[in-house]
N, C-alpha and C positions, 0 to 999 in steps of 0.2 A: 504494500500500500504506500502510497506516495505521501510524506508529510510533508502537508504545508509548514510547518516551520522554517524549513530548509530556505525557500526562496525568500524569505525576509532580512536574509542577513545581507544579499547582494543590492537593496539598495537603501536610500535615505528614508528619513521616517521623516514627513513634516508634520508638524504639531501645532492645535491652535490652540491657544490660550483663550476656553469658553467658560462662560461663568453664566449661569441660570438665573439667578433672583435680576430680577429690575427694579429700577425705582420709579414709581408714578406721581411722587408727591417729598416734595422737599423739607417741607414745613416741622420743625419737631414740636412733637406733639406736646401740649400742656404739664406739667406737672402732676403727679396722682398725689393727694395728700399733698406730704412732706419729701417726698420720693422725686427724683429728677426724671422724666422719660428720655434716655437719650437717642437723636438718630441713629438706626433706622429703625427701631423698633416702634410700634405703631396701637394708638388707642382707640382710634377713629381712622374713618374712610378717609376724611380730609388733614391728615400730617401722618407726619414720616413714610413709610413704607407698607402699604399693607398688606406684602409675604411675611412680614416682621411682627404679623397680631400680638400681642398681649392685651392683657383684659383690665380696666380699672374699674372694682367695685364703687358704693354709694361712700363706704366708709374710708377711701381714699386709701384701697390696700391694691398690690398687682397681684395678678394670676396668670398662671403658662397653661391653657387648655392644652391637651394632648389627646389621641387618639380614646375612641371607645366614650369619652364621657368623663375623663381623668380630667381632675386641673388639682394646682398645685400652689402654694403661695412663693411669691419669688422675695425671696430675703435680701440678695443685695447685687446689685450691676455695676458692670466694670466695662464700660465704653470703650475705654481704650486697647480692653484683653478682646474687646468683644465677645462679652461671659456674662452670667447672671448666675445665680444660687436658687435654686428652690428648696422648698423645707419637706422631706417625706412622710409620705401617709401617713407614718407609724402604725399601729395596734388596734386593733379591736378589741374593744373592754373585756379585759378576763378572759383572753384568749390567744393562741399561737396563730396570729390569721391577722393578717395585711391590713388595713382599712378599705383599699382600693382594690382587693383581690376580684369584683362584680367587677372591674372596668379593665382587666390586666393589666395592672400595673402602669408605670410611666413609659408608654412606647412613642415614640413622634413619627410626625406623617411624611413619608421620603421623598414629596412633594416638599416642601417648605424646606428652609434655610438655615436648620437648626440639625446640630446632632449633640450627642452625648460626650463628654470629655474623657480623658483618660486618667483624670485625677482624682474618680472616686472609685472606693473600697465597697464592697456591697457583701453583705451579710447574708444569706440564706436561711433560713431556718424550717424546724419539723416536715421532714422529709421523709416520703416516703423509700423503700428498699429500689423501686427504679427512677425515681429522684434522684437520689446518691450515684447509681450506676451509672446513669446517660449521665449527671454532671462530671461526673469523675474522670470520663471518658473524653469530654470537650477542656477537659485540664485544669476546673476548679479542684484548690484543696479540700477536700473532705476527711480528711484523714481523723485517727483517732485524736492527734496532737494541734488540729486546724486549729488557726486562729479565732475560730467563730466560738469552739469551745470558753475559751476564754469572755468574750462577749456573752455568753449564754449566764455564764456564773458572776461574771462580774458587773454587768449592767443592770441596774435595778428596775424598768421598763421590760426588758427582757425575761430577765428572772422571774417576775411577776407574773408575767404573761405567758411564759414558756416554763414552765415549772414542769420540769419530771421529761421535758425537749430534750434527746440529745444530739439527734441529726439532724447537721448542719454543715454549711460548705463556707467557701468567701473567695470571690475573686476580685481583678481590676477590670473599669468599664475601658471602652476606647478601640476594642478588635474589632476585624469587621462583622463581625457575629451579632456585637451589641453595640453597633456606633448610635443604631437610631431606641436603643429601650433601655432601660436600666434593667429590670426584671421583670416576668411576667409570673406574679404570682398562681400556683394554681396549686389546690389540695391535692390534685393525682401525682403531684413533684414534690415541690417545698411551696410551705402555703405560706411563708410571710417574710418579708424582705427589710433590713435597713444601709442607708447608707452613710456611708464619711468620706471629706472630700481633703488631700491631701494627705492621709495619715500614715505617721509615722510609727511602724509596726514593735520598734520597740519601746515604746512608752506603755504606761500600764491605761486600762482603759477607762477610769477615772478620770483620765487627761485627753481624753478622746474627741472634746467639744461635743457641740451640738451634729446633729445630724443634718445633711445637706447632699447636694446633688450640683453638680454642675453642666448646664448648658453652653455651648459653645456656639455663634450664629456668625454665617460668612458674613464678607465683606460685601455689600451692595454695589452693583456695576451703577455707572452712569444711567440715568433719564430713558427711558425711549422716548422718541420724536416723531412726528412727520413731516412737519416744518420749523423752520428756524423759527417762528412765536411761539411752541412748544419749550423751549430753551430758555424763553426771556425771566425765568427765574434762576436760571442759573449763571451766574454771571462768568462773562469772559469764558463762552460754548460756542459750540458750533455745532448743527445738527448734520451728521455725518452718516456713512455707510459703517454699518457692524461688519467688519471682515472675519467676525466669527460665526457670523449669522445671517444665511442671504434673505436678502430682501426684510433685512431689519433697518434703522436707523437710532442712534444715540444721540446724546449732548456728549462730544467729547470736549474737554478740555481744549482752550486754544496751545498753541506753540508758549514757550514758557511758563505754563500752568498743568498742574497735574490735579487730579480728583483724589482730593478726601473725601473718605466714604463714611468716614465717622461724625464730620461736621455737615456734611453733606454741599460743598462748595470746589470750588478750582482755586487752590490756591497756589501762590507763586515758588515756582523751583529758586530757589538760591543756592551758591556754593557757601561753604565754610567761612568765607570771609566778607558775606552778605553781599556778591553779587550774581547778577543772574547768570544761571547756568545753561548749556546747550543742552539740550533736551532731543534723545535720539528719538526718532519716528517712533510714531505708537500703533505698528503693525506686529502682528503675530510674529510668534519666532518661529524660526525655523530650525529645529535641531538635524546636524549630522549625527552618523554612527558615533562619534565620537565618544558622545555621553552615554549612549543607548544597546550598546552590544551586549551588555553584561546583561542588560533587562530583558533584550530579543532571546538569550540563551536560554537564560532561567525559564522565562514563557515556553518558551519551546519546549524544554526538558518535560515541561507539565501537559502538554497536550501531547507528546511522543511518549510521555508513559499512561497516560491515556489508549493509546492506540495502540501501545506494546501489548499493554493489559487485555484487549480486546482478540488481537493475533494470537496471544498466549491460547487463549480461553477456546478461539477459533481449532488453531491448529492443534491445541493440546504439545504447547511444545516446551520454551524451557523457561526456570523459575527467576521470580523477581530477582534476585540475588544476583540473579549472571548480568541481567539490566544494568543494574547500578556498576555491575564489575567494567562490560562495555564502554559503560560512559566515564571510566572514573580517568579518561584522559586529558580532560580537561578541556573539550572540546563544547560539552552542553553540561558541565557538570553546575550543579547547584550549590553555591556557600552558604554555610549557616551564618546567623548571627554574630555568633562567637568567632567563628572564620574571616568574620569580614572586618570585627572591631579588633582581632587580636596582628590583622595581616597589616594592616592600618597604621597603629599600632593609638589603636582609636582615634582613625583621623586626624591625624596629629602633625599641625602646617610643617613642618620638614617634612613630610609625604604629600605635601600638595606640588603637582603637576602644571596646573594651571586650570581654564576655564573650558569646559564643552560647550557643546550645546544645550543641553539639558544642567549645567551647575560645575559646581569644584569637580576635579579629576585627581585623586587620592591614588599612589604608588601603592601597591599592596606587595609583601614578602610572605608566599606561603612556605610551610613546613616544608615543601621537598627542596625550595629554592626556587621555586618559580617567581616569575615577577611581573605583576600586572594590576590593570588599571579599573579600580574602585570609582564611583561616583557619590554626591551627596542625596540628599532628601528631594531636589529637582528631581532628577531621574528617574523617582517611583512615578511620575504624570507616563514617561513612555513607556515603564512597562505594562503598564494599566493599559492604555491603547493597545499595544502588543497582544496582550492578553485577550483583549474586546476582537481583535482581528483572527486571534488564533483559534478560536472559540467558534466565532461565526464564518471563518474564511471570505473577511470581508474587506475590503481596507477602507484604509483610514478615513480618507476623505474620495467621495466617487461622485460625479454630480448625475450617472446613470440613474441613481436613488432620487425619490422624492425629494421637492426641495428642502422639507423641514428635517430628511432625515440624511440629507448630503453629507454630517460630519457622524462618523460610525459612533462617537462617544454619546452623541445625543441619541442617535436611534437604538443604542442599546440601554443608555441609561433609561427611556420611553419603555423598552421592553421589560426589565427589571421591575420600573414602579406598577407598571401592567401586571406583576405576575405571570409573566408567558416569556421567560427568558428561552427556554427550551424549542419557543417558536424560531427564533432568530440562532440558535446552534449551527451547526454545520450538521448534515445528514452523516456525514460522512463519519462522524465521533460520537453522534446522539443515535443512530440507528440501531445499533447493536451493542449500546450501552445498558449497563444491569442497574437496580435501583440505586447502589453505592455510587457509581458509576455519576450516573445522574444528578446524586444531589452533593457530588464534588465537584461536578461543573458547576451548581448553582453557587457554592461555596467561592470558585472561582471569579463566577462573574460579581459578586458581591465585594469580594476581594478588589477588584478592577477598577468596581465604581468608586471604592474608597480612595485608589488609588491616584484617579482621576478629577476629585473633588477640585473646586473652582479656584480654593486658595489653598496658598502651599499648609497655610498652620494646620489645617484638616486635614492632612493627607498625612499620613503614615511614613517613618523613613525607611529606607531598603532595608535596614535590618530587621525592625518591625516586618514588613512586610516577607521578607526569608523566612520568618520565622512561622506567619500566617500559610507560607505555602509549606514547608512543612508539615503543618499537622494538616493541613490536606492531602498531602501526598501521602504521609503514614497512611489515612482511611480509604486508600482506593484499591 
């Protein structure tokens, strides 16, 4: 069988820089109470943004609706991290069960412009025996010694309510498994959840703070337009073609003016010494292989053991083990996390090369002596595309496709929030796929879209992301 991997490495990958949320309204929204609303987030139809909803009750408090009927009070915002805290459900009186477990939990909608951070700790509790197992298996600690133990005896909310509880797990949010829910409570698993945001696992849990949840929301693109009077609130714009989106139009920034997206205005580029600076064209990049060989390899390795797996199965021939033995020449082989920060010698600028297309280019020294070229947290955008193409055997950008779905990131990100990722597969890797099979590719395109996210701070670094195809690749 022919793998398309193969021909991806013979030429360039060009890449656009797309980003989904828009802004329809400049305006920041009023005050709630004593609370600041800052742009983009949004109270009303008429200020800030309204993909950025938030809720302001009568008594001047916020709330983050989410999915099912959930909402949540939002404790404190950080404009400039572009983050917010929300406070969780907690407990049901006199009992091991969630408050919100009727609404499952805090999930967000994969439409909007929010996801979950990777700086909270979540707690799992009263767990049922395939609770424990499926979680055990997706690599929360559940162990006899988990930290959640300690939380179960030590927190007096818990203890109370959990009395006589002793399974329990605890992970971190931020993978692509849970970038959009913190938990989904449910009695046939573990019925009740808390979280903490930042925590430092060897303090005792007395010192734990309050309980919280952090939200993370992109950075808002410029205005759409249709005319230059569409713009007239944004000063010093120009209502221009989206080169990431045909037959879109924006307020872009004039020449010497870039977009804040947090004050919501064009403000002026200066250099260091307070004068104006040249400001390069604000067209799409263009990445060469440069940056992106490492990421086409990895990809590939994952859709040619896909298909090894399936010829195996076919022919009845030989065992995974000879697989990885074939590849371990270093031709499609895959580094771990630990391989990439130890080769590195964790990124560390005397191993900087210089600049790709896709970000920094890091010298790496592997253990047999080999020597070669690492990239930064840029270069997860092209394996993610990589991935979106290796998947669907599509490329990247094809103007043969419909127009809205000309860039493959949107027409499969479109497919994803659909639920019908499997529609847009290749035949060729989805036909004679087994159920593991199948929901490792969903694993992957999930994997993809996070990889793909609109701003770099949401997107995952390679290591992170070696590490997420790993444990997909162990399930296949």
């Amino acid at each position: 069988m022919e793998l398309p991997w193969l021909s991806l490495i013979s030429f360039t990958i060009s890449l656009l820089l797309s980003f989904s949320s828009t802004v329809q309204a400049f305006k920041r929204c009023p005050n709630c109470g004593s609370t600041r609303v800052p742009y983009p987030l949004s109270t009303r139809l008429d200020c800030g943004d309204p993909d950025y909803k938030i809720r302001c009750d009568y008594r001047g408090s916020l709330w983050f609706d989410t999915l099912n009927g959930s909402t949540n009070p939002i404790k404190t915002i950080d404009p400039s991290g572009q983050r917010f805290v929300l406070r969780p459900p907690g407990f049901e009186p006199n009992k091991c069960v969630s408050v919100d477990i009727k609404y499952h939990g805090i999930q967000l909608d994969l439409n909007l412009p929010f996801n979950v951070s990777s700086s909270n700790t979540v707690i799992i509790m009263n767990c049922t025996k395939d609770g424990l197992d499926a979680y055990s298996s997706q690599g929360f600690n559940c162990s006899d010694n988990s930290l959640c133990h300690k939380f179960l005896n030590a927190n007096p909310e818990a203890r109370g309510n959990c009395r006589g509880v002793s399974s329990c797990c605890w992970y971190k949010t931020g993978a692509s498994v849970n970038t959009y829910k913190v938990y989904r409570a449910r009695p046939d698993m573990c019925s009740a959840y808390q979280s903490f945001m930042n925590l430092d696992l060897m303090i005792p849990v007395s010192k734990w703070g309050e309980p919280a949840v952090e939200i993370l929301w992109e950075a808002p693109r410029e205005p759409i337009c249709k005319i230059q009077r569409d713009c007239k609130d944004l000063v010093n714009s120009v209502c221009s073609n989206d080169s990431t989106n045909l037959g879109q139009k924006r307020c872009f920034c004039k020449k010497g003016f870039r977009w804040d997206s947090v004050n919501a205005v064009c403000e002026v580029i200066r250099c260091s010494k307070g004068q104006k600076c040249k400001r390069w064209s604000n067209l799409p990049l263009i990445g060469g292989l440069a940056g992106g060989v490492g990421a086409i390899l990895i990809a590939g390795f994952v859709t040619k053991t896909i298909i090894s797996k399936q010829n195996r199965r076919i022919a009845g021939s030989q065992p995974w083990a000879s697989v990885r033995k074939r590849n371990s020449t270093g031709l499609d082989r895959i580094f771990t996390g630990k391989e990439i920060v130890k080769a590195t010698d964790n990124f560390a600028k005397s191993n900087l090369l210089g600049f790709g297309g896709f970000g920094e280019v890091f010298k790496g020294n592997l253990d047999d002596g080999t020597t070669v070229a690492l990239t930064d947290k840029s270069d997860v955008y092209s394996f993610g595309v990589v991935l979106f193409e290796l998947l669907t055997c599509k490329k990247a950008i094809d103007f043969n496709r419909e127009e809205e779905d000309v860039n493959l990131v949107v027409f499969v990100r479109k497919a994803l929030k659909e639920g019908r990722l499997m529609d847009v597969i290749d035949p060729v890797i989805g036909k004679e796929a087994t159920e593991k099979e199948i929901e490792s590719m969903k694993e992957l395109g999930v994997l993809a879209e996070w990889c793909v996210k609109e701003t770099r701070q949401c997107r995952p670094t390679m290591e992170v992301a070696a590490k997420e195809l790993e444990s997909i690749l162990h399930g296949i």
